[in-house]
N, CA, C and O atoms as a Tripos MOL2 file, in Angstrom:
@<TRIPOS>MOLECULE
protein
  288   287    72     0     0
PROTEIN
NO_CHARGES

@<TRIPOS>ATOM
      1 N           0.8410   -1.1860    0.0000 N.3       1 UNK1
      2 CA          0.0000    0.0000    0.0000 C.3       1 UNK1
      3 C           0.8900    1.2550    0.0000 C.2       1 UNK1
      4 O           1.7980    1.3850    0.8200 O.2       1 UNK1
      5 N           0.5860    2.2520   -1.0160 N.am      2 UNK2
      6 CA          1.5440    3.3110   -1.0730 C.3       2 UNK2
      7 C           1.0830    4.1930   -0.0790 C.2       2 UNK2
      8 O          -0.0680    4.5890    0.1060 O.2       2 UNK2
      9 N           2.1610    4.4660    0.5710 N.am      3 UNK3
     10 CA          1.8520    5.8000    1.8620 C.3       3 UNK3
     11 C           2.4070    6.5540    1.6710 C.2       3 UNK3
     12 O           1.8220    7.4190    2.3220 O.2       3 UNK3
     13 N           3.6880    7.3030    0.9630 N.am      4 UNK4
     14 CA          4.1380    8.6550    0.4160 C.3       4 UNK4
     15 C           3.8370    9.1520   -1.2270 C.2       4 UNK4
     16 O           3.2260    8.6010   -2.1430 O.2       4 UNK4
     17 N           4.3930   10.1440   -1.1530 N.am      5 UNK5
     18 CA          4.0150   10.7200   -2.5390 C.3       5 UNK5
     19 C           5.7050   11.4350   -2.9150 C.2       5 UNK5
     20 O           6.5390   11.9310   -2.1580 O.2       5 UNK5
     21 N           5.7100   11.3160   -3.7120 N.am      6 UNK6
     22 CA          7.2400   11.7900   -4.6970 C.3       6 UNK6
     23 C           6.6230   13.4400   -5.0390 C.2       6 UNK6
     24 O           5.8900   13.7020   -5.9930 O.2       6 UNK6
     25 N           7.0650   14.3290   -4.1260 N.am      7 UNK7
     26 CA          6.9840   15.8780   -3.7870 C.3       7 UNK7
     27 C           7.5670   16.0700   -5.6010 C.2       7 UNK7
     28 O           6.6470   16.4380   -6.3330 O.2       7 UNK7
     29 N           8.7570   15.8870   -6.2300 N.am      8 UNK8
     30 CA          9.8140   16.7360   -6.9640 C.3       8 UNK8
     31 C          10.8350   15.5160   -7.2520 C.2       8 UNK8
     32 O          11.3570   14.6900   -6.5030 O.2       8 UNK8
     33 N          10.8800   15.6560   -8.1230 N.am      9 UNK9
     34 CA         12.2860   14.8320   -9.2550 C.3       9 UNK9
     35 C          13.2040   15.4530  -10.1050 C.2       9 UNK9
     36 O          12.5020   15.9900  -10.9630 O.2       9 UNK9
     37 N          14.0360   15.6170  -10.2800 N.am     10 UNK10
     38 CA         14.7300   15.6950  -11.4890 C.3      10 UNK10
     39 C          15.9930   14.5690  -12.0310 C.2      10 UNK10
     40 O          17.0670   14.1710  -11.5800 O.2      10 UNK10
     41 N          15.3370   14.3820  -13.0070 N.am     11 UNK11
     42 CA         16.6790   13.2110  -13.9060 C.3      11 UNK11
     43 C          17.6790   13.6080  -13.9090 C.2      11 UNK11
     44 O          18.7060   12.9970  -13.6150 O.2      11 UNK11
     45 N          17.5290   15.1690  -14.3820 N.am     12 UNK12
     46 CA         19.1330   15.9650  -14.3950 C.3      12 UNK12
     47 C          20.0640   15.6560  -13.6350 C.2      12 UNK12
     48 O          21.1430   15.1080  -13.8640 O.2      12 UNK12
     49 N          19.5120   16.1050  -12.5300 N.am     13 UNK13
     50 CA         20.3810   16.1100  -11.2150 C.3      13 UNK13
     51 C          20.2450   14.6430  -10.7290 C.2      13 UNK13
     52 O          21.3500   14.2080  -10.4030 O.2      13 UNK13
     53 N          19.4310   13.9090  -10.6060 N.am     14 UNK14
     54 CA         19.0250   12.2970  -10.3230 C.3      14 UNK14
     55 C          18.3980   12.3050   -8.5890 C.2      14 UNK14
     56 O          18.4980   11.4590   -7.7000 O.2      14 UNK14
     57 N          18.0250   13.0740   -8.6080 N.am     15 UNK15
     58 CA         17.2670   13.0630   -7.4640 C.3      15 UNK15
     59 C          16.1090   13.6010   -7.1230 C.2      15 UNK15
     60 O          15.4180   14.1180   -8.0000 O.2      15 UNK15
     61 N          15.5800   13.5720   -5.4500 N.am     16 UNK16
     62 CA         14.1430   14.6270   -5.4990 C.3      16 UNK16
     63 C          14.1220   14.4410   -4.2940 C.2      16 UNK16
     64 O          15.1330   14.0670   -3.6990 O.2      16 UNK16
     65 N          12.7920   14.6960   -3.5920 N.am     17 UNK17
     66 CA         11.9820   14.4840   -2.5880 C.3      17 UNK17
     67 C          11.2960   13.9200   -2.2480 C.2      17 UNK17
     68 O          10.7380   13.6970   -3.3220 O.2      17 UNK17
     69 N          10.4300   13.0910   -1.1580 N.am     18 UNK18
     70 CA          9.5750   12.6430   -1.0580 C.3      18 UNK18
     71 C           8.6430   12.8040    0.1070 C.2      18 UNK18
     72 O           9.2470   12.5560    1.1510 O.2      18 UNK18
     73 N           7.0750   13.2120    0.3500 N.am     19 UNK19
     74 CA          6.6330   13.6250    1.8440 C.3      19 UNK19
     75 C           5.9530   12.7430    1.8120 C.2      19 UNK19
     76 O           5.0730   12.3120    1.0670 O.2      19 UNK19
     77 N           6.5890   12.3720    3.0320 N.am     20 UNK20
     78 CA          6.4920   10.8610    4.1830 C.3      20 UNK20
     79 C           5.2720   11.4340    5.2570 C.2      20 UNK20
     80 O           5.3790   12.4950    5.8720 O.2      20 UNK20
     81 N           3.9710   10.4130    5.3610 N.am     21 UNK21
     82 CA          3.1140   10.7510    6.6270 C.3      21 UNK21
     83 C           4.2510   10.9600    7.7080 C.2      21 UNK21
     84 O           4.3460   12.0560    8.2610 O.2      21 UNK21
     85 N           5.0960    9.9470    8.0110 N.am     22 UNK22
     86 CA          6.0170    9.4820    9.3240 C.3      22 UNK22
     87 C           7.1050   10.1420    9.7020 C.2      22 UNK22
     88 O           7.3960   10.3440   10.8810 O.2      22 UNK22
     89 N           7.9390   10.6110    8.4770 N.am     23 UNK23
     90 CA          9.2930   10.6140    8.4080 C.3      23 UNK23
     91 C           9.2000   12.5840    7.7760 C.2      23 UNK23
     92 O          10.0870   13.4370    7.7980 O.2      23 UNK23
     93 N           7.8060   12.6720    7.3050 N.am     24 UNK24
     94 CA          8.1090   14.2640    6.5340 C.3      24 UNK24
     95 C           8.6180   14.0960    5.4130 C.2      24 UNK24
     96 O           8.1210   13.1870    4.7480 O.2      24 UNK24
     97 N           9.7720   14.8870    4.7970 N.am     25 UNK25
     98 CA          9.6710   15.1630    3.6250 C.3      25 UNK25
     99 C          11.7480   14.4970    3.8220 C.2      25 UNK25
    100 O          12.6670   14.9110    4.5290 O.2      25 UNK25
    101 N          11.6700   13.5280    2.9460 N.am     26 UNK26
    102 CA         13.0180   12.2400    2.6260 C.3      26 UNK26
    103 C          14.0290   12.7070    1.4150 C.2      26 UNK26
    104 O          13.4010   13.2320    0.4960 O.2      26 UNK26
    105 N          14.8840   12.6660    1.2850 N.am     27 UNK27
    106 CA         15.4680   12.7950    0.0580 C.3      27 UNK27
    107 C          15.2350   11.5530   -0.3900 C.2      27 UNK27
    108 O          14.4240   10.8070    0.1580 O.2      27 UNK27
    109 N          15.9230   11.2300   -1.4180 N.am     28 UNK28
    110 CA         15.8710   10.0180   -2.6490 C.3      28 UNK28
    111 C          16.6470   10.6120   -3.6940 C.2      28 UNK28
    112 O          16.7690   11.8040   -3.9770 O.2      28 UNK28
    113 N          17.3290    9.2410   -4.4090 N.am     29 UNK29
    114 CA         18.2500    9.2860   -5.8810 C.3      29 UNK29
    115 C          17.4370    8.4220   -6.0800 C.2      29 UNK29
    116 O          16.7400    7.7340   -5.3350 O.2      29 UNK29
    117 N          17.6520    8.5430   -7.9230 N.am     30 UNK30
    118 CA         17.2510    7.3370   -8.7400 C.3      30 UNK30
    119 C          17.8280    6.3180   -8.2500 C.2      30 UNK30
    120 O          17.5060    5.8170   -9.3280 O.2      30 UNK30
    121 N          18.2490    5.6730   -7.8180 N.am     31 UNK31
    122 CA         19.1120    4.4210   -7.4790 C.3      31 UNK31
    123 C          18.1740    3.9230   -6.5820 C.2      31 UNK31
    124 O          18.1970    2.6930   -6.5490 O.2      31 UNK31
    125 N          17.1080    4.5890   -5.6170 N.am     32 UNK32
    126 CA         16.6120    4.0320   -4.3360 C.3      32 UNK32
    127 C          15.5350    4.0240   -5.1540 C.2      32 UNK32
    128 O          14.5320    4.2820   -4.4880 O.2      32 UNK32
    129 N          15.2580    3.8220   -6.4340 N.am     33 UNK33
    130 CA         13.4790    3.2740   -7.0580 C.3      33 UNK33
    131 C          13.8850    2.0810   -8.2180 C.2      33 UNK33
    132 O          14.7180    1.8870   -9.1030 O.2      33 UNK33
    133 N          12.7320    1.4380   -7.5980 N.am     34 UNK34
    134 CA         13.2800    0.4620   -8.8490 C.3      34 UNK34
    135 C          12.1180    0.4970   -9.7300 C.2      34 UNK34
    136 O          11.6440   -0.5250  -10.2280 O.2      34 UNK34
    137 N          11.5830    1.8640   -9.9550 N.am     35 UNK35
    138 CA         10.7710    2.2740  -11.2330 C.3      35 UNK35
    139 C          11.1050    3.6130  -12.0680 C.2      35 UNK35
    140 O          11.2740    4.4910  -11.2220 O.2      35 UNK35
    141 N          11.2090    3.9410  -12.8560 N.am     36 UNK36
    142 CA         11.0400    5.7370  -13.2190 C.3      36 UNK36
    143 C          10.7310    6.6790  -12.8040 C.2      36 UNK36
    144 O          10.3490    7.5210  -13.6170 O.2      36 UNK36
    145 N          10.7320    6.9490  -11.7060 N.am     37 UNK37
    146 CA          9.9560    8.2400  -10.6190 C.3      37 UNK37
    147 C           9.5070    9.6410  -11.1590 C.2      37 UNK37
    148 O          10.3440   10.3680  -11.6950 O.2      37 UNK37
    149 N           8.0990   10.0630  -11.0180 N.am     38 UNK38
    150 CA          8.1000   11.4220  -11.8510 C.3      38 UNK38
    151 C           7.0420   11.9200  -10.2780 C.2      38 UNK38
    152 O           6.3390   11.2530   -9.5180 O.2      38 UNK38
    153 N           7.3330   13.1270  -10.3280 N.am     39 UNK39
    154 CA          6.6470   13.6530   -9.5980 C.3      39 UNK39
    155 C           4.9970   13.5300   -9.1880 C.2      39 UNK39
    156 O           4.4320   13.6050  -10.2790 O.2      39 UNK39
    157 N           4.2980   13.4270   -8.4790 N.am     40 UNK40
    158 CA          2.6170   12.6730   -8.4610 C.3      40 UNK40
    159 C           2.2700   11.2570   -7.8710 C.2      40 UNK40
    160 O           1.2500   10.6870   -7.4840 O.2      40 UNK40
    161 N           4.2840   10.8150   -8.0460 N.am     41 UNK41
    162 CA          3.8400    8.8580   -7.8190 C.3      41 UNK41
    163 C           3.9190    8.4370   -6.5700 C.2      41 UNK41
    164 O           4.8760    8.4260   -5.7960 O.2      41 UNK41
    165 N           2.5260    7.9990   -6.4090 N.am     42 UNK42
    166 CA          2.2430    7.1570   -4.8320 C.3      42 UNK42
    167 C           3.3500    6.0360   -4.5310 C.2      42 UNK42
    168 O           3.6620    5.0830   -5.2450 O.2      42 UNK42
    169 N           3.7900    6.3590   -3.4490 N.am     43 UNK43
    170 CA          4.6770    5.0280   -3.5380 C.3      43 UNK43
    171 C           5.4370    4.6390   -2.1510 C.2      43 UNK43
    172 O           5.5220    5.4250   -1.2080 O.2      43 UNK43
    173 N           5.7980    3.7610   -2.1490 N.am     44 UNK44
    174 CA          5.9750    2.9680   -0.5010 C.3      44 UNK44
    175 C           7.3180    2.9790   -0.3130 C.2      44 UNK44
    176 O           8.0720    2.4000   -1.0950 O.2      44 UNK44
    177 N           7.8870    3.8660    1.1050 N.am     45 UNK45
    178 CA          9.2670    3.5920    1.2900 C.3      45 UNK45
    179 C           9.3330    2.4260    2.2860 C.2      45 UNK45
    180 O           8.5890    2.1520    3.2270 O.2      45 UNK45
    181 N          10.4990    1.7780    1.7880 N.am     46 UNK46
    182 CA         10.8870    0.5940    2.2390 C.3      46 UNK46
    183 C          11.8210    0.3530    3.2540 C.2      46 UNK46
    184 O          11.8780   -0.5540    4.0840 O.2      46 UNK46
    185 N          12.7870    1.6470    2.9760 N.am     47 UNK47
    186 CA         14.1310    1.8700    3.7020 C.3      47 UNK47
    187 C          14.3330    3.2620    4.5300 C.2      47 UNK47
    188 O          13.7160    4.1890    4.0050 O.2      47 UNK47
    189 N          14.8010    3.4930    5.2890 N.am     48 UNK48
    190 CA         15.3970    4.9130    5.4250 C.3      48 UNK48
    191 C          16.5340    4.5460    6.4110 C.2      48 UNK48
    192 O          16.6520    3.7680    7.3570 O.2      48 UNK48
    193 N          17.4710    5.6210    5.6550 N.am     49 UNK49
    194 CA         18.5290    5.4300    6.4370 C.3      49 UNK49
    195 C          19.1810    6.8600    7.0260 C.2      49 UNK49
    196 O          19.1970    7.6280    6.0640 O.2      49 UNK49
    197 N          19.7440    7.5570    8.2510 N.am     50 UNK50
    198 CA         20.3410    8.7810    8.2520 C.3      50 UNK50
    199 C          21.7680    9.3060    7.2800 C.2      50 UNK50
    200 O          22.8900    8.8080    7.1770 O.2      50 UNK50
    201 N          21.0840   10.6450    6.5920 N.am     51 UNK51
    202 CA         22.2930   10.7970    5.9520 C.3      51 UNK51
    203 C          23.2460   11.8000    7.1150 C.2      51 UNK51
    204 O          22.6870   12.2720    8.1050 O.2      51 UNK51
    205 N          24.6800   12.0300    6.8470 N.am     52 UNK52
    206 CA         25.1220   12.0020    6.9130 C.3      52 UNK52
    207 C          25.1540   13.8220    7.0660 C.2      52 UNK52
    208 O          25.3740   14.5490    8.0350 O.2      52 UNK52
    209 N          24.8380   14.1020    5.6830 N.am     53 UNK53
    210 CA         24.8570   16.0640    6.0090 C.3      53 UNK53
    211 C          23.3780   16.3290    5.2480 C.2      53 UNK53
    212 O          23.1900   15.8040    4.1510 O.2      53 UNK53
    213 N          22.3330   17.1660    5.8720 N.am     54 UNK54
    214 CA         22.6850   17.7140    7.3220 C.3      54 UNK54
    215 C          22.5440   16.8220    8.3190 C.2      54 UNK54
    216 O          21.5860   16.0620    8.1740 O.2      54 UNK54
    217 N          23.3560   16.6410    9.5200 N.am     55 UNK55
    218 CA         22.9000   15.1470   10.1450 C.3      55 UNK55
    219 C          21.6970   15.7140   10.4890 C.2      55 UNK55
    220 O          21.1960   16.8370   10.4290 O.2      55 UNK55
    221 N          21.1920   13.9960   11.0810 N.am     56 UNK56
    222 CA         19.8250   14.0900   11.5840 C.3      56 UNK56
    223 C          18.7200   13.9380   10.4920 C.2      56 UNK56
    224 O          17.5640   13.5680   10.6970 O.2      56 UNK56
    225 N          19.1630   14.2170    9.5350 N.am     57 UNK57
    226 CA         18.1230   14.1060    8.4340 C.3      57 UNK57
    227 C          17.8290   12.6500    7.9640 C.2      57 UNK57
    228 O          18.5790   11.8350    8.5030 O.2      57 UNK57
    229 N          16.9210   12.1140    7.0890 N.am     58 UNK58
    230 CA         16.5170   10.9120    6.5260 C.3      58 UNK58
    231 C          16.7070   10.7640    5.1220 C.2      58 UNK58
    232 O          16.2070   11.6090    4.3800 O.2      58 UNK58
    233 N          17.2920    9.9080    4.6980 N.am     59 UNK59
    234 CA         17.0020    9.8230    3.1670 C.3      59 UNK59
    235 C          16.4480    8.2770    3.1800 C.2      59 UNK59
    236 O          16.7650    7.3450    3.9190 O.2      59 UNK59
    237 N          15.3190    8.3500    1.8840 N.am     60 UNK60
    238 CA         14.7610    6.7660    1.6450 C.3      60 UNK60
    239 C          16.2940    5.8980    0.8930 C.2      60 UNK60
    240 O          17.2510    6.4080    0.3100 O.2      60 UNK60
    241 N          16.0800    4.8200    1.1280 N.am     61 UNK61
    242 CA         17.0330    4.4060    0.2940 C.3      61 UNK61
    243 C          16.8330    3.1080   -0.9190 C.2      61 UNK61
    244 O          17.5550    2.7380   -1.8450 O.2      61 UNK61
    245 N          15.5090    2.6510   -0.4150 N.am     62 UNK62
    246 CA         14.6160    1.8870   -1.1720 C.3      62 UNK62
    247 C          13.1020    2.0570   -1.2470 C.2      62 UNK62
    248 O          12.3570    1.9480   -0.2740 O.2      62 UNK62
    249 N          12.6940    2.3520   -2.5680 N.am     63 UNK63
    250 CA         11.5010    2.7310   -2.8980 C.3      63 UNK63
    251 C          10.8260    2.0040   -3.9380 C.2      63 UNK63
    252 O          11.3930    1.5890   -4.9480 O.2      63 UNK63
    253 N           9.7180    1.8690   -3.7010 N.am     64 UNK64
    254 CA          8.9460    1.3460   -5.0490 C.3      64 UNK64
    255 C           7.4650    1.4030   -5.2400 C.2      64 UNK64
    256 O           6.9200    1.4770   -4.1390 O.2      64 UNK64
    257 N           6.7950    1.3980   -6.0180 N.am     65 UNK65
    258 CA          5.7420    2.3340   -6.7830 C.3      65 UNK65
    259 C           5.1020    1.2630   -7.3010 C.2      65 UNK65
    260 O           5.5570    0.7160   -8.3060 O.2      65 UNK65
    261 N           3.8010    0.7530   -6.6050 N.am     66 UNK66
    262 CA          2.5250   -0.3300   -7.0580 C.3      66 UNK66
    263 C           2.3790   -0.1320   -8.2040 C.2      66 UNK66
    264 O           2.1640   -1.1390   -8.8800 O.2      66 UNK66
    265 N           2.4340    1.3680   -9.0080 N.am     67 UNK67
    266 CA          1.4320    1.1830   -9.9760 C.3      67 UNK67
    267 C           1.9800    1.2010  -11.1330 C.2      67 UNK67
    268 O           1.4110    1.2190  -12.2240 O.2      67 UNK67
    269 N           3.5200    1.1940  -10.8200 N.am     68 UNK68
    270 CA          4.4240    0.9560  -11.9930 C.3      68 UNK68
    271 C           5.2870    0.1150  -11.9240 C.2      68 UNK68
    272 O           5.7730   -0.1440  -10.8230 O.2      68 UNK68
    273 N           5.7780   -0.6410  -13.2470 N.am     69 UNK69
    274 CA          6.5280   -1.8550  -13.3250 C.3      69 UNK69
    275 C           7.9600   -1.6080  -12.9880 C.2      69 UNK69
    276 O           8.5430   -0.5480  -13.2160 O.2      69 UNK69
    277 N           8.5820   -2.8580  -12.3250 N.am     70 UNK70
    278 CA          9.8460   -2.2720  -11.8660 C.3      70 UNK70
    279 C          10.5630   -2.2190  -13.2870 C.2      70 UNK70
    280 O          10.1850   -2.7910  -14.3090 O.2      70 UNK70
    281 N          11.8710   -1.2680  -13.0980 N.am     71 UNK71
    282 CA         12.8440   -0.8310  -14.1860 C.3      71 UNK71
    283 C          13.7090   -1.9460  -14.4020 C.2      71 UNK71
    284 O          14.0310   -2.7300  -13.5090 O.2      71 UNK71
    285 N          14.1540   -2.0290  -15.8180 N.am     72 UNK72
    286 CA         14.4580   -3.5650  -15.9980 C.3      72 UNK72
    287 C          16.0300   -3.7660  -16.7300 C.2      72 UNK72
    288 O          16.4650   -4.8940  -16.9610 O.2      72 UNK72
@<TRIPOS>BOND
     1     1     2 1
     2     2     3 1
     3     3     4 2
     4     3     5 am
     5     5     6 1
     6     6     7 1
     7     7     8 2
     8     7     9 am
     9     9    10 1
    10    10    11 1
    11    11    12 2
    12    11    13 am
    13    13    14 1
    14    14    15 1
    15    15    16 2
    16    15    17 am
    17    17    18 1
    18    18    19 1
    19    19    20 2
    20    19    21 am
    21    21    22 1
    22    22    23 1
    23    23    24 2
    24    23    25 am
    25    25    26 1
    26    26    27 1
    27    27    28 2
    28    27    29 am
    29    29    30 1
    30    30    31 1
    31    31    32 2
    32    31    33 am
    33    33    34 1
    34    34    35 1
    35    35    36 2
    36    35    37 am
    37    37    38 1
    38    38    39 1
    39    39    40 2
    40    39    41 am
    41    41    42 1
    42    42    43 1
    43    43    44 2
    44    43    45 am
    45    45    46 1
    46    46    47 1
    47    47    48 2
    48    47    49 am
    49    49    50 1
    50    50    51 1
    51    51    52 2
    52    51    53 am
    53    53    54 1
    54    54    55 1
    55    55    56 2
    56    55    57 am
    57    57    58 1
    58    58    59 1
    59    59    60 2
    60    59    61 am
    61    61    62 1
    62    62    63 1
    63    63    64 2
    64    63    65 am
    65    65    66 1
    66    66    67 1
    67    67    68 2
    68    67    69 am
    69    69    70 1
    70    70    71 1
    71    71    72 2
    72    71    73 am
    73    73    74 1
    74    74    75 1
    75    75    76 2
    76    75    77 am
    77    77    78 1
    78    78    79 1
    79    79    80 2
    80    79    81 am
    81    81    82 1
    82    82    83 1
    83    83    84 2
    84    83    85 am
    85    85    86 1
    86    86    87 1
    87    87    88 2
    88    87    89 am
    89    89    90 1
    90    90    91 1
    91    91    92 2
    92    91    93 am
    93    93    94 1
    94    94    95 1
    95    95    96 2
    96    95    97 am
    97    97    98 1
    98    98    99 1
    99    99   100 2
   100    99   101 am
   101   101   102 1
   102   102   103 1
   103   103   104 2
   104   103   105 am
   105   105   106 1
   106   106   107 1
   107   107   108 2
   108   107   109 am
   109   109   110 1
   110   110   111 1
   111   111   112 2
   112   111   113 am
   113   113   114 1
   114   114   115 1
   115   115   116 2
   116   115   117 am
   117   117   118 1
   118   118   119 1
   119   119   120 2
   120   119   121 am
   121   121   122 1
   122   122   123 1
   123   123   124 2
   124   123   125 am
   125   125   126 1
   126   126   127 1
   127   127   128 2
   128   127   129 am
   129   129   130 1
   130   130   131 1
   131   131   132 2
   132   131   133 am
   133   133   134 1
   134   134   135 1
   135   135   136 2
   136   135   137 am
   137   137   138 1
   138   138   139 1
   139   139   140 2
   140   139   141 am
   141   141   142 1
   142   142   143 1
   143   143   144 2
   144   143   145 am
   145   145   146 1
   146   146   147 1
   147   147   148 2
   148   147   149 am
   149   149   150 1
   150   150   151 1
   151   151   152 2
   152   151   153 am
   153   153   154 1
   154   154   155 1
   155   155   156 2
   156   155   157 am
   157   157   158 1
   158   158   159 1
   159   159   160 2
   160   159   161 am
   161   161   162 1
   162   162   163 1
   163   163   164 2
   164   163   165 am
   165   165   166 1
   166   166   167 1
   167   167   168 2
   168   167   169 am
   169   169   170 1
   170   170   171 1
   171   171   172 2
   172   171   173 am
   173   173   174 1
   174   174   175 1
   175   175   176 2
   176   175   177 am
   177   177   178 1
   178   178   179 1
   179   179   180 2
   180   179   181 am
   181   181   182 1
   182   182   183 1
   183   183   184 2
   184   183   185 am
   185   185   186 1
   186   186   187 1
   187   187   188 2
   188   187   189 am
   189   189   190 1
   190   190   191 1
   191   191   192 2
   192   191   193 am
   193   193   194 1
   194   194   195 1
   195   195   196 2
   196   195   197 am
   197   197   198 1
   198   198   199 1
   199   199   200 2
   200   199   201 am
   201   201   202 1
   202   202   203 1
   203   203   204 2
   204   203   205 am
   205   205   206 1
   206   206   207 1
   207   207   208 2
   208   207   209 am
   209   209   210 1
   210   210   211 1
   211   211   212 2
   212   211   213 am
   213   213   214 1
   214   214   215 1
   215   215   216 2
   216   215   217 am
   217   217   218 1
   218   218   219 1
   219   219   220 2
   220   219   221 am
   221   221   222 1
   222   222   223 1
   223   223   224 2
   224   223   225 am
   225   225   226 1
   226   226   227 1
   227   227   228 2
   228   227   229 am
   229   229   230 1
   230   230   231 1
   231   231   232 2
   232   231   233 am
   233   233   234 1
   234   234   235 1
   235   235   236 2
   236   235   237 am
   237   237   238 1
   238   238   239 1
   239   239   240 2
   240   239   241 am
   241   241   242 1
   242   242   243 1
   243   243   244 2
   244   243   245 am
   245   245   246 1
   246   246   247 1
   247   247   248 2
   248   247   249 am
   249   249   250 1
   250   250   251 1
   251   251   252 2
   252   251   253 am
   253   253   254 1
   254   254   255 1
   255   255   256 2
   256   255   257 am
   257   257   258 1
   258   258   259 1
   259   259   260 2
   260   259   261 am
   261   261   262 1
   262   262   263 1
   263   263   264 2
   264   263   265 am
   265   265   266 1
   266   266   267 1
   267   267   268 2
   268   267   269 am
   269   269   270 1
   270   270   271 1
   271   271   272 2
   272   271   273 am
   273   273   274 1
   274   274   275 1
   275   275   276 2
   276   275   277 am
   277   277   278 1
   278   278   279 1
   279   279   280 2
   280   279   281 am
   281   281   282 1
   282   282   283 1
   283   283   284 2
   284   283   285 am
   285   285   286 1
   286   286   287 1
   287   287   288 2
@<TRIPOS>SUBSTRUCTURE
     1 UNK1         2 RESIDUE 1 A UNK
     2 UNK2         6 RESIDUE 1 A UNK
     3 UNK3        10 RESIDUE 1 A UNK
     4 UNK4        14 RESIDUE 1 A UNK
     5 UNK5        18 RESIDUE 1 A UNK
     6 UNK6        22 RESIDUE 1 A UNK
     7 UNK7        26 RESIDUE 1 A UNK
     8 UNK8        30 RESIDUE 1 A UNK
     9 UNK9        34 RESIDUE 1 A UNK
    10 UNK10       38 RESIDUE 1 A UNK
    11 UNK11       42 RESIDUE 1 A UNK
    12 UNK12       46 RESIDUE 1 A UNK
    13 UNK13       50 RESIDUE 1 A UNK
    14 UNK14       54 RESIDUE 1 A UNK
    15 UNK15       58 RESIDUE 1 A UNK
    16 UNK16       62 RESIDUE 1 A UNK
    17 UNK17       66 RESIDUE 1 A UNK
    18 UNK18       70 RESIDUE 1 A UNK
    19 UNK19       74 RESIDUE 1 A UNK
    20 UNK20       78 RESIDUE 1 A UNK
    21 UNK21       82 RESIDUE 1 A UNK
    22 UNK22       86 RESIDUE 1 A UNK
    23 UNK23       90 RESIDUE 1 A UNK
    24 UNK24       94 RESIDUE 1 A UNK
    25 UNK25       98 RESIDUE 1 A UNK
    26 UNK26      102 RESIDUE 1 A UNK
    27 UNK27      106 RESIDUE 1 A UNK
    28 UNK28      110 RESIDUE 1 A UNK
    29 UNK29      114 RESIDUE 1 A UNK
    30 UNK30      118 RESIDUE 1 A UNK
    31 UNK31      122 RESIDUE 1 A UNK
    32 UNK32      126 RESIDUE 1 A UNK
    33 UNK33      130 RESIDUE 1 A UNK
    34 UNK34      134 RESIDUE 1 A UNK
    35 UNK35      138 RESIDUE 1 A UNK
    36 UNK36      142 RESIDUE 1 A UNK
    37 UNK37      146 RESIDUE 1 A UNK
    38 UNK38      150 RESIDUE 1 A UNK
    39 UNK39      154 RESIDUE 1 A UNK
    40 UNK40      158 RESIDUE 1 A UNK
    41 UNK41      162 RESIDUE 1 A UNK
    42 UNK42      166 RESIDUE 1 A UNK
    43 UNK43      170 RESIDUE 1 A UNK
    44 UNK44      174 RESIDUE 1 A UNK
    45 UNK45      178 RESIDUE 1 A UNK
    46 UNK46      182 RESIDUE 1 A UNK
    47 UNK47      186 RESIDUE 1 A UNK
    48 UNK48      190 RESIDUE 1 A UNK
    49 UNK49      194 RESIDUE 1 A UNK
    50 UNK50      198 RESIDUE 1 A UNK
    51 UNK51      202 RESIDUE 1 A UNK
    52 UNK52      206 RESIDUE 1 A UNK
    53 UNK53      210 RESIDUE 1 A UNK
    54 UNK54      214 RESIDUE 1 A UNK
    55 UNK55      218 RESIDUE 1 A UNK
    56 UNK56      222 RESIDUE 1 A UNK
    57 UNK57      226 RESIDUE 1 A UNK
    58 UNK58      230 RESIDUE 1 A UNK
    59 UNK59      234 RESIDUE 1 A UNK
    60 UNK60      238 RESIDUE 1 A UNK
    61 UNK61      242 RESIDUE 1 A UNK
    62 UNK62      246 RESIDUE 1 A UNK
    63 UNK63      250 RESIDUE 1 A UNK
    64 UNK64      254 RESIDUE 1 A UNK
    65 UNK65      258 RESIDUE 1 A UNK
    66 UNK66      262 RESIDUE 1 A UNK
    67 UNK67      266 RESIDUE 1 A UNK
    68 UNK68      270 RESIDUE 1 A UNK
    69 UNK69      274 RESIDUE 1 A UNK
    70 UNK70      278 RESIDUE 1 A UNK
    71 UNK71      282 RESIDUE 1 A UNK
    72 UNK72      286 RESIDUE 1 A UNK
């Protein structure tokens, strides 16, 4: 069941945001989805781990998205 939403993406840069009921608002890279992420997509974090700068903060580190097929 998806419980966050993907706030902001960019491919460019390979990253974005995500606001978490639990956790607030997560960073994420492409690397932590194993679908195409575009901004709008419901989707379930799996992981979070503390980054490092700024401490204290959360980044997801595995993510994935019911309503899209994983990337192959």
């Amino acid at each position: 069941m998806a419980n966050a939403t993907i706030k902001e993406f960019s491919m460019e840069q390979g990253f974005g945001t995500i606001d978490h009921p639990e956790h607030g608002e997560l960073f994420f890279d492409y690397e932590a989805c194993n679908f195409p992420p575009e901004p709008g997509d419901q989707v379930v974090v799996e992981e979070v781990k503390e980054r490092r700068f700024p401490k204290g903060t959360l980044k997801a580190i595995r993510v994935t998205c019911p309503a899209k097929p994983p990337k192959s």
